[in-house]
Backbone as CSV, one residue per row, in Angstrom:
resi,resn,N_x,N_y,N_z,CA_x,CA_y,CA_z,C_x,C_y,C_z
1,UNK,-19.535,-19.107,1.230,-18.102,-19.206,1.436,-17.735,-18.593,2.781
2,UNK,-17.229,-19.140,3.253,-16.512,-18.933,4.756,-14.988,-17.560,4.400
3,UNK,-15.074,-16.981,5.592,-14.211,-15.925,5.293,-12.605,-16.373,5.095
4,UNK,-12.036,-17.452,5.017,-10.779,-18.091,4.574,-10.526,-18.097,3.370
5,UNK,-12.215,-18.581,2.620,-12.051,-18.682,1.376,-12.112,-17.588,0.466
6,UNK,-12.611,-16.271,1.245,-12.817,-15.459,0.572,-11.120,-14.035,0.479
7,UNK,-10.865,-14.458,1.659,-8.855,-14.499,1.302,-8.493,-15.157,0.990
8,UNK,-8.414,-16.153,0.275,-7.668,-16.995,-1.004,-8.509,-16.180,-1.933
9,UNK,-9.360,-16.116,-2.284,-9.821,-15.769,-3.653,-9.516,-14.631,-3.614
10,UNK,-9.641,-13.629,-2.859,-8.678,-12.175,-3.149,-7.456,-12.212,-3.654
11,UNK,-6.679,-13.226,-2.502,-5.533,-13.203,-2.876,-5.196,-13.763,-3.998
12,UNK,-6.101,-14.806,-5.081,-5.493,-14.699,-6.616,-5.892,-14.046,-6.871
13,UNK,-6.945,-13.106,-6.705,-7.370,-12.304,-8.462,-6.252,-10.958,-7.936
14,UNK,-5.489,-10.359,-6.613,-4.713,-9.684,-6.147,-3.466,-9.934,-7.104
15,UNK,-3.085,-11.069,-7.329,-1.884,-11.833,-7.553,-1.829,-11.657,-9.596
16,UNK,-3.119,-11.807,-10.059,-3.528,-11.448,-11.151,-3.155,-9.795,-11.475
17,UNK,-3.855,-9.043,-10.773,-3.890,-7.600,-10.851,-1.826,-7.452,-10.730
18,UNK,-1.330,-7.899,-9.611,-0.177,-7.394,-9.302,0.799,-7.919,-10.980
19,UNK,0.585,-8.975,-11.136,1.101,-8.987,-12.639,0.765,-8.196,-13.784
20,UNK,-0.292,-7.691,-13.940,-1.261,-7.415,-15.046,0.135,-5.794,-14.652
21,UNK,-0.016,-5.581,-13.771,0.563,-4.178,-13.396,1.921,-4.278,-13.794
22,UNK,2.819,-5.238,-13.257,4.455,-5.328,-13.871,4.376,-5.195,-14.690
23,UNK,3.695,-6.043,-15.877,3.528,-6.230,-17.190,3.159,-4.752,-17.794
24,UNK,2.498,-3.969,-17.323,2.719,-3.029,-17.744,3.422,-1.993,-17.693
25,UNK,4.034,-2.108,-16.593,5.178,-1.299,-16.086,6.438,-1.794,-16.933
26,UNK,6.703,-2.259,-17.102,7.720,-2.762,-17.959,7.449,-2.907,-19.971
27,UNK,6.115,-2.521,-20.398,5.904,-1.849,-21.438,5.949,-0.987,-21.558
28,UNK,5.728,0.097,-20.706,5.536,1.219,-20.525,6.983,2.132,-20.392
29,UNK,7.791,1.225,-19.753,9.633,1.578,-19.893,9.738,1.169,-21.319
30,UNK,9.545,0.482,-21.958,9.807,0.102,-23.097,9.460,1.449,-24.275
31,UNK,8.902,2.181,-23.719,8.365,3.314,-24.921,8.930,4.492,-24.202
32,UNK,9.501,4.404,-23.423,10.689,5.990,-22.959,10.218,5.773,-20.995
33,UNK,10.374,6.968,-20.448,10.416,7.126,-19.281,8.561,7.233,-19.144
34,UNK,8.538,6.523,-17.976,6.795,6.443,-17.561,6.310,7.128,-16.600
35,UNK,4.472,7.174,-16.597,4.873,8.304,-15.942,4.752,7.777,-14.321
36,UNK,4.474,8.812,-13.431,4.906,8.147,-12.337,3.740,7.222,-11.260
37,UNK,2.424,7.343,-11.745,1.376,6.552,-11.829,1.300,4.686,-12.337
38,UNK,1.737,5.127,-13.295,2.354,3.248,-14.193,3.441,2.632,-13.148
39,UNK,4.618,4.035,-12.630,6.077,2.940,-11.566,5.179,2.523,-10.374
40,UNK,4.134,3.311,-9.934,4.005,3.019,-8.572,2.665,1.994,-8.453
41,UNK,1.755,1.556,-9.576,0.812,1.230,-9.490,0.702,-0.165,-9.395
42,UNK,1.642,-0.807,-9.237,2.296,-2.428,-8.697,2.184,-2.343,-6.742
43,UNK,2.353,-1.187,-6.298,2.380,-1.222,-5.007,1.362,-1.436,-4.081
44,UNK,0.205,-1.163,-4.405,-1.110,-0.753,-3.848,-1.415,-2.447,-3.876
45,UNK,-1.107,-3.712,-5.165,-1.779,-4.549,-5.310,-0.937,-5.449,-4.722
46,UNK,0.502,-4.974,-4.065,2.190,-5.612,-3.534,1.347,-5.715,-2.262
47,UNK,1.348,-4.189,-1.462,0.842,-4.370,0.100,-0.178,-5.108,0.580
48,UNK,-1.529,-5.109,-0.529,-2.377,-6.202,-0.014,-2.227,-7.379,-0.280
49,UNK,-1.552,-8.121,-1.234,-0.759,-9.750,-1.443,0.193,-9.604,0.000
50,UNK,0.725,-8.696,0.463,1.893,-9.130,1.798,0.251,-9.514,2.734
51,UNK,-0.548,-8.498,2.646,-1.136,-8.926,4.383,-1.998,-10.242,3.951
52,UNK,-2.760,-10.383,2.540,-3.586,-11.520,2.833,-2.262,-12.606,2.963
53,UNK,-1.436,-12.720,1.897,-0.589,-13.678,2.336,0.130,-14.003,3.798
54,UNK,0.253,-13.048,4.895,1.042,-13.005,6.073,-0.857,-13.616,6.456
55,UNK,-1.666,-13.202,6.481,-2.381,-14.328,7.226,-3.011,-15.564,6.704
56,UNK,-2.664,-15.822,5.527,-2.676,-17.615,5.055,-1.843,-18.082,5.250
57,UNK,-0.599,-17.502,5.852,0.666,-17.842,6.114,0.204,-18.553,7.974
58,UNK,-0.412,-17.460,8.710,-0.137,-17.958,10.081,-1.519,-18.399,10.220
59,UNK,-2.387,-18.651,9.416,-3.754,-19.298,9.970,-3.220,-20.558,10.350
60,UNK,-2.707,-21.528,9.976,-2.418,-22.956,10.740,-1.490,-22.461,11.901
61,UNK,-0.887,-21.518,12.042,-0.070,-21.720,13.375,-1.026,-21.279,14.591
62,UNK,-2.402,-20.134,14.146,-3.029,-19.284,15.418,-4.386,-20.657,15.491
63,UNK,-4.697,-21.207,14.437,-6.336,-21.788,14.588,-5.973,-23.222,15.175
64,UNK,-7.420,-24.101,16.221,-6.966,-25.198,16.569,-6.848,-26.080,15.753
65,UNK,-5.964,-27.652,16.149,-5.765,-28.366,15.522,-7.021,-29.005,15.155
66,UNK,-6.979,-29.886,13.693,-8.772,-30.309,13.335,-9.014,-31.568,14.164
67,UNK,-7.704,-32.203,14.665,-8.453,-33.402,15.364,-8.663,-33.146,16.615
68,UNK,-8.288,-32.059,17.042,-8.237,-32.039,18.444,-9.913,-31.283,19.258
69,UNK,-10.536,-31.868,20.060,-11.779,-31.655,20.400,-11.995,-30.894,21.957
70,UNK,-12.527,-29.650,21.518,-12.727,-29.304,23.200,-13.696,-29.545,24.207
């Protein structure tokens, strides 16, 4: 696998984890005040979905075009 593919595949099982985490963050309110490990533990899996996503976002704008030949 080429390193493109291997940021997409981070970025779902990232995208997995970042839910798995709401989901518990929001059970976890459900049984009184949580502690402060459970509020923040959505963040760590938030910041790395922003950067792989900000560069699957601009790989077609920085890489050359496929038909174009140098």
């Amino acid at each position: 696998m080429n390193w493109n593919m291997w940021v997409r595949q981070i970025h779902r099982w990232l995208s997995i984890i970042f839910t798995a985490t709401v989901v518990a963050n929001f059970v976890a309110m459900g049984f009184g005040e949580p502690p402060a490990w459970v509020v923040y533990s959505p963040l760590l899996p938030l910041f790395l979905l922003l950067f792989t996503g900000l560069y699957m976002f601009a790989l077609p704008y920085v890489s050359k075009p496929r038909g174009e030949q140098w």
